[in-house]
Every structure is written in C-alpha cells, then in structure tokens.
C-alpha positions as CSV (number, residue, x, y, z in Angstrom):
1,X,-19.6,-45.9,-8.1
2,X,-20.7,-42.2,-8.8
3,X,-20.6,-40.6,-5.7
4,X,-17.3,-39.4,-5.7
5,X,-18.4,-37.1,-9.1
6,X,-18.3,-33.3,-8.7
7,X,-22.2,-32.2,-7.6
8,X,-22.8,-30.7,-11.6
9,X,-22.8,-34.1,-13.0
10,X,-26.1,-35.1,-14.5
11,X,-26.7,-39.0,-15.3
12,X,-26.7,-39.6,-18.9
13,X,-30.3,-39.8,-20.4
14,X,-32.2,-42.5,-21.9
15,X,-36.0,-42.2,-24.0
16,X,-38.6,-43.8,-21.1
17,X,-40.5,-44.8,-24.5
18,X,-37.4,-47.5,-25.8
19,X,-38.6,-49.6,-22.5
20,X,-35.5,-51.1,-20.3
21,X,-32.2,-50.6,-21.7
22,X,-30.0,-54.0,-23.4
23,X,-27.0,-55.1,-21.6
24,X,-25.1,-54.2,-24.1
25,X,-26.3,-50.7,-23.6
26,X,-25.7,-50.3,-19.6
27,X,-22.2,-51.2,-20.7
28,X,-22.2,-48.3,-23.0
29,X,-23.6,-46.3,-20.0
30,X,-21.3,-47.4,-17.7
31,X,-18.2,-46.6,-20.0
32,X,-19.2,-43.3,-20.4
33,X,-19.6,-42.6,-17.2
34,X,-16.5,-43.7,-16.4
35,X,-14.7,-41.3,-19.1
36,X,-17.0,-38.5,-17.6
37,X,-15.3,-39.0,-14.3
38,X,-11.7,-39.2,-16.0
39,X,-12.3,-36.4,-17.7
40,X,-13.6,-34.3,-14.9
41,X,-10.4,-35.1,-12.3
42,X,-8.4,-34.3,-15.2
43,X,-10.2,-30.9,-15.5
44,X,-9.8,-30.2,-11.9
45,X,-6.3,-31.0,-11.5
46,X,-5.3,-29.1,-14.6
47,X,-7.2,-26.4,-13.0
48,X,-5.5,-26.4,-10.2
49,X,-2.0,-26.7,-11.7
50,X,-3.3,-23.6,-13.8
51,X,-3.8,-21.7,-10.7
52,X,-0.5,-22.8,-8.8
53,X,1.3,-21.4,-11.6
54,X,-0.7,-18.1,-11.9
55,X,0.6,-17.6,-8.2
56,X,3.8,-18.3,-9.1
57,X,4.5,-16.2,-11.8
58,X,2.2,-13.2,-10.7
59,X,5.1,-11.1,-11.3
60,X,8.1,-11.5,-9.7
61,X,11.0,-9.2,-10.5
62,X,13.9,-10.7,-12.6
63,X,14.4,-14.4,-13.8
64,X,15.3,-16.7,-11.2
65,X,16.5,-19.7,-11.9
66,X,17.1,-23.4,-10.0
67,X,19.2,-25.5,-11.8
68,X,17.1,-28.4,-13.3
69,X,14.0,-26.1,-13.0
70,X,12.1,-23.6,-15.6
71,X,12.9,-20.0,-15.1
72,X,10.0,-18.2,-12.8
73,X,9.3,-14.4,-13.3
74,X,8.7,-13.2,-9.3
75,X,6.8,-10.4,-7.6
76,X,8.6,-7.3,-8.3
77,X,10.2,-5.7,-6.0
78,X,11.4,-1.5,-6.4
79,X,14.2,-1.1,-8.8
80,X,14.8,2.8,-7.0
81,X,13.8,4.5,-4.0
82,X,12.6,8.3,-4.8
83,X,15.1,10.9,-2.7
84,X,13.7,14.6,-1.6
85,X,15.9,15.8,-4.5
86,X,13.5,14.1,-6.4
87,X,16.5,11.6,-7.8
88,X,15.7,8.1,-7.5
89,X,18.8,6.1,-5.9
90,X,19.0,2.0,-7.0
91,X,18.0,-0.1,-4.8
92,X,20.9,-2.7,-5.0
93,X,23.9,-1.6,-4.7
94,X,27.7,-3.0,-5.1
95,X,29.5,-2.4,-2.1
96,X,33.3,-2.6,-2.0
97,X,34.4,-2.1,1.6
98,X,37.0,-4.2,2.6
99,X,37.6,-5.1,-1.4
100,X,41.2,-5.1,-1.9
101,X,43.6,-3.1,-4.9
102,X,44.1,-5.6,-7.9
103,X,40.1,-6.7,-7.1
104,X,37.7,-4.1,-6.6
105,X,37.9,-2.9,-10.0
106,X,37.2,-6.5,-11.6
107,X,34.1,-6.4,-9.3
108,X,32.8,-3.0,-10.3
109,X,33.2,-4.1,-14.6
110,X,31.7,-7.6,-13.1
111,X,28.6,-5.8,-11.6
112,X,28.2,-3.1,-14.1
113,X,27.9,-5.9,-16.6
114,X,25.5,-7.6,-14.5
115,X,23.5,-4.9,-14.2
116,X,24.0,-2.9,-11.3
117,X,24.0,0.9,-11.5
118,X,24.7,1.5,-7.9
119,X,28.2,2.0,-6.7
120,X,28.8,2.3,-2.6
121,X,32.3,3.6,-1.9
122,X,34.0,5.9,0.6
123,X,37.2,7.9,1.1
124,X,38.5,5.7,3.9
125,X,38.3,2.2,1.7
126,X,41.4,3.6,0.1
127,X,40.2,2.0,-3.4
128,X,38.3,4.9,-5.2
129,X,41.1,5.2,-7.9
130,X,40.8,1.6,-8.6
131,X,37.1,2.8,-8.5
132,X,37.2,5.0,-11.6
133,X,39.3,3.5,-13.5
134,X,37.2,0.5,-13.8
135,X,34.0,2.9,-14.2
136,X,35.9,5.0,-16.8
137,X,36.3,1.9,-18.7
138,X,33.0,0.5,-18.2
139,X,31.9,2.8,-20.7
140,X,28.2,3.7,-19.2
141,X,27.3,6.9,-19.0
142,X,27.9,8.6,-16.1
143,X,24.5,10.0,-16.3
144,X,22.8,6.0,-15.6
145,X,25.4,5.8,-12.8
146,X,24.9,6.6,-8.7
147,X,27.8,7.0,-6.7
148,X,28.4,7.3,-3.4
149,X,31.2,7.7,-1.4
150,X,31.3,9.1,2.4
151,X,33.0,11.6,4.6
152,X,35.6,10.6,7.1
153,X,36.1,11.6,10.7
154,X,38.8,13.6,10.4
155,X,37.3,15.8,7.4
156,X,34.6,17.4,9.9
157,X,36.2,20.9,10.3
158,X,34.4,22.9,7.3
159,X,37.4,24.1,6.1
160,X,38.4,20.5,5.3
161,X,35.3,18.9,4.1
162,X,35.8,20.2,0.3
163,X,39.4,19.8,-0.6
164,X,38.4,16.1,0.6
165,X,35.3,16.1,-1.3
166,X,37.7,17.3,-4.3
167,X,40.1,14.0,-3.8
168,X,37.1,12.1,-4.1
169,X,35.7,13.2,-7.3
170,X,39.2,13.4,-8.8
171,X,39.7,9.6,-7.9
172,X,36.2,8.4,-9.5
173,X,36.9,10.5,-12.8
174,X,33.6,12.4,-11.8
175,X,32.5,16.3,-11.8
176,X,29.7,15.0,-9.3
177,X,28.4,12.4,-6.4
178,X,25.1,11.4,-6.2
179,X,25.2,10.8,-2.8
180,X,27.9,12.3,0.4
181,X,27.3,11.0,3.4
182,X,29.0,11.6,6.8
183,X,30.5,8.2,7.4
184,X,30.2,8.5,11.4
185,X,28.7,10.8,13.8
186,X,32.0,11.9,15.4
187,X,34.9,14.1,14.2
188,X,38.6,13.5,14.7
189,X,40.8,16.3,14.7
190,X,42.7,16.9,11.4
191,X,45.9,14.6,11.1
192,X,45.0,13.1,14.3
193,X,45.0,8.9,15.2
194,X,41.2,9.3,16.3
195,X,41.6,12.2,18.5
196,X,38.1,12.9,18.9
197,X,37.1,16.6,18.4
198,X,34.2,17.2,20.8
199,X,32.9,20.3,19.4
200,X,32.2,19.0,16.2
201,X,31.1,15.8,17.2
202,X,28.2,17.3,19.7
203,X,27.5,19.9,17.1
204,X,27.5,18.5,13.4
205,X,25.3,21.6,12.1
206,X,28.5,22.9,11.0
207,X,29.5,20.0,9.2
208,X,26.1,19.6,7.5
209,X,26.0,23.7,6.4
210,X,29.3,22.7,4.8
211,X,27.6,19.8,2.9
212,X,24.9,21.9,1.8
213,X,27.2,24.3,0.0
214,X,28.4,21.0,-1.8
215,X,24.4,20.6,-3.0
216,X,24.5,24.5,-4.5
217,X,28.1,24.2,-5.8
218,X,27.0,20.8,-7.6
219,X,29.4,18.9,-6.4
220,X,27.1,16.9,-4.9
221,X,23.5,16.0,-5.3
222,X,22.0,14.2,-2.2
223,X,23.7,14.0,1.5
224,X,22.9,11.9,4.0
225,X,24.6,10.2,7.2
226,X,25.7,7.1,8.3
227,X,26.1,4.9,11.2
228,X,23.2,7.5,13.1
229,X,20.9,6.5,15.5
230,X,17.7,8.2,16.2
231,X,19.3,10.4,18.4
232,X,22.3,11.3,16.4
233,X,19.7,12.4,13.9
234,X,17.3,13.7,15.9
235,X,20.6,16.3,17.3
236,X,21.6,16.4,13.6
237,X,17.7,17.7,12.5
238,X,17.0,20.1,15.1
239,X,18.8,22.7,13.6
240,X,17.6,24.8,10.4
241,X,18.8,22.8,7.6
242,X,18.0,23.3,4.1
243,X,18.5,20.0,3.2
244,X,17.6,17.8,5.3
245,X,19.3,14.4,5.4
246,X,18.3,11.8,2.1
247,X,19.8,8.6,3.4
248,X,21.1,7.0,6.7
249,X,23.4,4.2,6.1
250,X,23.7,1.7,9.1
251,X,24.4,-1.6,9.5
252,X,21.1,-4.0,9.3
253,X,21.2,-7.8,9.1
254,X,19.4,-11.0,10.1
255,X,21.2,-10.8,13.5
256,X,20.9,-6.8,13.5
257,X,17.8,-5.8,12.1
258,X,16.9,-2.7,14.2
259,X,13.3,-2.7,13.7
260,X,12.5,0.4,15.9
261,X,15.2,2.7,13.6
262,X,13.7,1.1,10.5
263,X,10.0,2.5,11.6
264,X,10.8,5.6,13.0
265,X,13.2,6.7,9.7
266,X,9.9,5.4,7.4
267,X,8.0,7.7,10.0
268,X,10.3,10.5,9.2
269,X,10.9,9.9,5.5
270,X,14.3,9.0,5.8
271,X,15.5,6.1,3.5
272,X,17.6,3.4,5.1
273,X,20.5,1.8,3.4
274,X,21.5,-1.8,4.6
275,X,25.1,-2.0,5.2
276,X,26.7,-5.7,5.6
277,X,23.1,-7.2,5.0
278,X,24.5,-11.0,4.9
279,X,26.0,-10.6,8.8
280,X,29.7,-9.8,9.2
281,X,32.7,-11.8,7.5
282,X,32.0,-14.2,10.9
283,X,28.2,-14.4,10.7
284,X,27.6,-15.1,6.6
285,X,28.0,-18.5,6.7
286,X,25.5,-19.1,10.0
287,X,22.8,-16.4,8.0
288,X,22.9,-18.4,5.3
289,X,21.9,-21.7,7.7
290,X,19.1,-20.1,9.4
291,X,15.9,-22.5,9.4
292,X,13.4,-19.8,8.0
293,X,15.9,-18.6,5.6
294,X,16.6,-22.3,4.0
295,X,13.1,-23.3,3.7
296,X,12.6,-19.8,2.1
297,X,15.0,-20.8,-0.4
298,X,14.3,-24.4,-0.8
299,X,10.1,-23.2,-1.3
300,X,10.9,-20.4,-4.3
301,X,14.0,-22.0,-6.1
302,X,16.3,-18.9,-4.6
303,X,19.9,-19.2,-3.2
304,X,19.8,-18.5,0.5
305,X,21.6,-15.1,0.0
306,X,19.0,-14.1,-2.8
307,X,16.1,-14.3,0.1
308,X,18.1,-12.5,2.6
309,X,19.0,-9.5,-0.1
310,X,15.1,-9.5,-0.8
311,X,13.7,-9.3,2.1
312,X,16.0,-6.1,3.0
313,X,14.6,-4.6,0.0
314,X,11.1,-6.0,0.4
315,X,11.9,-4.3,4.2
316,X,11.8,-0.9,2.2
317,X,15.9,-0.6,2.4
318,X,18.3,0.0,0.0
319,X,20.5,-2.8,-0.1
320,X,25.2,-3.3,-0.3
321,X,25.9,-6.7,-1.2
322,X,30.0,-6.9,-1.0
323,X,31.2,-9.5,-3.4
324,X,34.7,-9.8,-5.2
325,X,33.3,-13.1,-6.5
326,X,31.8,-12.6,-9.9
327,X,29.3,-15.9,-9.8
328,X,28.1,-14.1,-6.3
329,X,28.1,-10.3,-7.4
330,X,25.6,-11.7,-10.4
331,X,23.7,-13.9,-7.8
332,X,23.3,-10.8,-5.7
333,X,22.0,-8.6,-8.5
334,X,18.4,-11.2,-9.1
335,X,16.5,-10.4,-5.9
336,X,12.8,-11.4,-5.8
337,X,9.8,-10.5,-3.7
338,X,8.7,-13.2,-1.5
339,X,5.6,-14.0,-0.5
340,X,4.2,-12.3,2.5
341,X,3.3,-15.5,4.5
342,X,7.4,-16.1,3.9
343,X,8.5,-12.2,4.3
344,X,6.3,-12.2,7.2
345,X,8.4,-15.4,9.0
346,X,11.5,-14.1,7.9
347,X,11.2,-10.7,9.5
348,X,9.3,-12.7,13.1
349,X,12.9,-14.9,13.3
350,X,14.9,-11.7,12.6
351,X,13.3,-9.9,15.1
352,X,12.7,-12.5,18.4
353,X,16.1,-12.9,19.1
354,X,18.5,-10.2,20.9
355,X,20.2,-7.9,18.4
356,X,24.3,-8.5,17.7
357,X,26.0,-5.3,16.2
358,X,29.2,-6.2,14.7
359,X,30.3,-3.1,13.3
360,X,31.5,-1.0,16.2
361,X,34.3,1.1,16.2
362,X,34.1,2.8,20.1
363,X,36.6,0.7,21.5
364,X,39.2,0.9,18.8
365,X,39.3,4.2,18.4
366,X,39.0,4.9,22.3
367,X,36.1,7.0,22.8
368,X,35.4,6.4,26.0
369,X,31.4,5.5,25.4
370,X,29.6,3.9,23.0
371,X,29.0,5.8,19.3
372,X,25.6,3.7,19.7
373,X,24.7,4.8,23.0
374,X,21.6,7.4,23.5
375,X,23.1,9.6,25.3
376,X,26.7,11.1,25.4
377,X,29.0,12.4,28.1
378,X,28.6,15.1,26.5
C-alpha cells in the first residue's frame, strides 16, 4: 500500500512499551497514512505547477494574451538596437509601403497610439505628406520619434541628393531624419524611366560623401543602405568613409531568410532591418500556415504573425510590420521572445528549404542582370 510514497516518508511511530496496537488503532494508522500520501502528491503536483509557471512568466516582454486565457508576461525581447551614432533605433517599426492616401495616416495615429515609435517611410511611397500630417497631430514629441525615409534611384547625382532630402523633411513636418538610407544600389539618371546611370551605380562613394554632408549639416542623423548584398556593401565600404553605413534594409522572411547576409552583417556590425517579414502580399497567408509556426503559436498563446515578428527580432533584426488594419497594427506591436527549443525550430524550417525573393525589381526596370547577383557586367 506504501510503496508508491516519496523515499523521505518515515512510518508513523508507536511506544514498543504499550505492547501490540488495538484495531481501532491500526485504523487510526492506516488513515493517517493515507492523508500522508494525499498530502504529499498534492505537494508535488503543486510544486510542479509552481515551476511550470515560473518558466512561463520568466520574463517575457509585453502582455500577451489568448482569449479565454490569463495574461502571460514573456521573455523580453530588445525594445532598440544601439547605432554607431550611439542612437538607439526601435526595434519594431510601422511600415507603410504600399499603404494608400486616405489610409496611411489612420495607420500611423493607430500605431503611435499603440505604441510604436518607429516610422519606416520613403520618398518613392508617395505618402510622406499624409505621413506628417498624421505625426504632427499625434502630438509626441518629435524628440521620442525615429523616422526614416530612403533615397531613390534617380536622386544619386550629388547635386540632387539634398534638394530631395529637403522634399522629404518638408513633407514629415521635420528639421531632421533619424535614419537616410539609399533605397537601391543603382542610380537612374535624373528625370529618366529607369535609365540606369552606370557610373554612379558602380561607384556609390560619391553618393555616400553626399550623405555624409547630410550627417554634419544635421539634416540627418544615421545613413544606411538598402536592398545590399554583401558585395554591394563590401564595393560601398572599401572606400574611406567617415561614416560608415548604420543599417542595411533588405528583404528577410520565412521563405527569404538569408542566413549567410544575416551572419556576415553581425560579423561586421552592421544592423539588419527586415523588410516584408510576413512574405509578400502572395506568401502571408501560406507563412502564417507553416507547421512550426502554428504549433509555435498554439504552445505560447501567440497569433501566428506575433511568432513570426519575434523570431526576426529574436534573430537580432529590426523588424517593418505593414498593416492598415488597426486590430493587426496593435497585434504587431506585442512581440515576445520564444523559447529557444522553439526559436531554434523556427529558424531550422526557415532555413532547409531553398530561398524565394519576391522583391525584385531587375526585370522591370530592365537592367539587364540581376541587382542580387555577385557580380556585375560591370
């Protein structure tokens, strides 16, 4: 009857000198050693329930909730990412590519009222006005805002790259950008339909000295590039820069997740930011039904976005959630740190299967070769 007790239970004592125990009194025996047990397995289950919940709670960033369920605090993950400059850049941001006039600025008020801080714009979205306006009448400080916006093609030329700088700021209502990045790695000719401009394009030092001007005007604070690979940077870097670049802006998904340029830019201190991190418009809904990814989010009580936002953090990105939706922008905002037995199987089914870029320009704009490839003609 006993031997299923933990091995610290002692039997229950009785005086050798009272001779053999009554009846009566083995029943008293017997019932207390059967509340002893109770007792114990109630102990150890509590125990355990105890420690489930210590795991649980052991710090997870933000206030997740799953409807019918207590919140959860999470793991935290980094609310910035430290920049050369010293500046620390969010590390969620709301992107509005692709978000249309009459909507963008109800997203930014949306996410600003959510929470976000981080606001990932450029010149060619053709919405920066809307932009400002809705940030002007947000009312936060400009000084607890980052905004970025980005340098397109045909702006290259030096001569050009401040007047559209100029249009930029006077569009946001701002005296400053946080963060300018060159949106490509080639240069159109000025007024052109996407006449490339070789010179430029194979030599973007002049393009970057500009920039840098930008930094000791104040104009700007960080610069950066986007849509680099290594090469592109490694041609960008081999000149003497005086700043060197803070941020490279590509796109990274389940389906994309470049693991080699994520390693190498840690390597070379060079923060990624995570572009369309839910897949392209065609590949949300089959990122958001990938096996690892719905178990992930079945497990911790998160929507199946919320695990794919915070695993590109947890990956050491920054990341641009697009959303005009506000129940989706909010969503986006409460990202968690997963365990690493999950992050670990996340990033193994993101990485096994052969990468599919979606964002790529070379063909529409008729380059002739591949903006991604290696090497150029020349």
């Amino acid at each position: 009857m006993l031997s299923g007790l933990p091995f610290y239970y002692k039997p229950l004592a009785t005086d050798e000198n009272e001779g053999p125990p009554s009846p009566c009194k083995l029943r008293i025996i017997a019932i207390k050693k059967l509340l002893f047990q109770l007792l114990t397995i109630v102990a150890i289950g509590y125990a355990s329930y105890l420690g489930t919940s210590a795991f649980l709670n052991s710090g997870f960033m933000g206030h997740v909730h799953r409807p019918g369920c207590p919140h959860r605090n999470f793991t935290a993950l980094p609310n910035n990412y430290s920049l050369p400059s010293g500046d620390k850049i969010p590390s969620v941001a709301l992107g509005v590519w692709q978000a249309g006039k009459g909507e963008v600025g109800a997203a930014v008020t949306t996410a600003l009222k959510a929470g976000y801080r981080h606001i990932d714009g450029a010149w060619i979205y053709r919405n920066e006005e809307e932009v400002g306006q809705a940030l002007k009448a947000s009312g936060v400080p400009r000084d607890q805002l980052w905004l970025t916006s980005k340098l397109w093609n045909t702006f290259h030329a030096p001569e050009d790259i401040e007047p559209a700088l100029d249009d930029t700021l006077a569009k946001l209502n701002t005296e400053y950008l946080d963060l300018y990045l060159i949106h490509w790695p080639v240069a159109f000719k000025k007024d052109s339909d996407n006449v490339l401009d070789e010179e430029l394009t194979a030599n973007p030092y002049q393009t970057w000295k500009k920039l840098e001007e930008m930094v000791d005007k104040g104009k700007v604070r960080n610069i950066g590039i986007s849509n680099f690979n290594i090469a592109r940077v490694k041609n960008l870097t081999a000149n003497p820069l005086k700043y060197k670049p803070a941020i490279n802006q590509v796109e990274l998904n389940f389906w994309n997740p470049q693991p080699e340029l994520l390693q190498w830019a840690k390597e070379n201190d060079l923060l990624l930011e995570s572009y369309s991190p839910l897949g392209s418009n065609k590949q949300v809904s089959e990122s958001l039904a990938v096996p690892e990814v719905k178990k992930i989010s079945r497990m911790l009580g998160l929507t199946p976005a919320q695990v794919i936002l915070s695993w590109h953090v947890q990956r050491g990105t920054v990341v641009l959630p697009k959303s005009v939706t506000p129940s989706r922008i909010v969503e986006n905002f409460k990202l968690v740190g997963l365990p690493q037995p999950l992050f670990d199987m996340l990033e193994k089914a993101a990485t096994s299967h052969p990468p599919k870029r979606v964002v790529n320009p070379s063909e529409y704009w008729k380059l002739g070769f591949d903006v991604f490839d290696e090497e150029w003609p020349f």
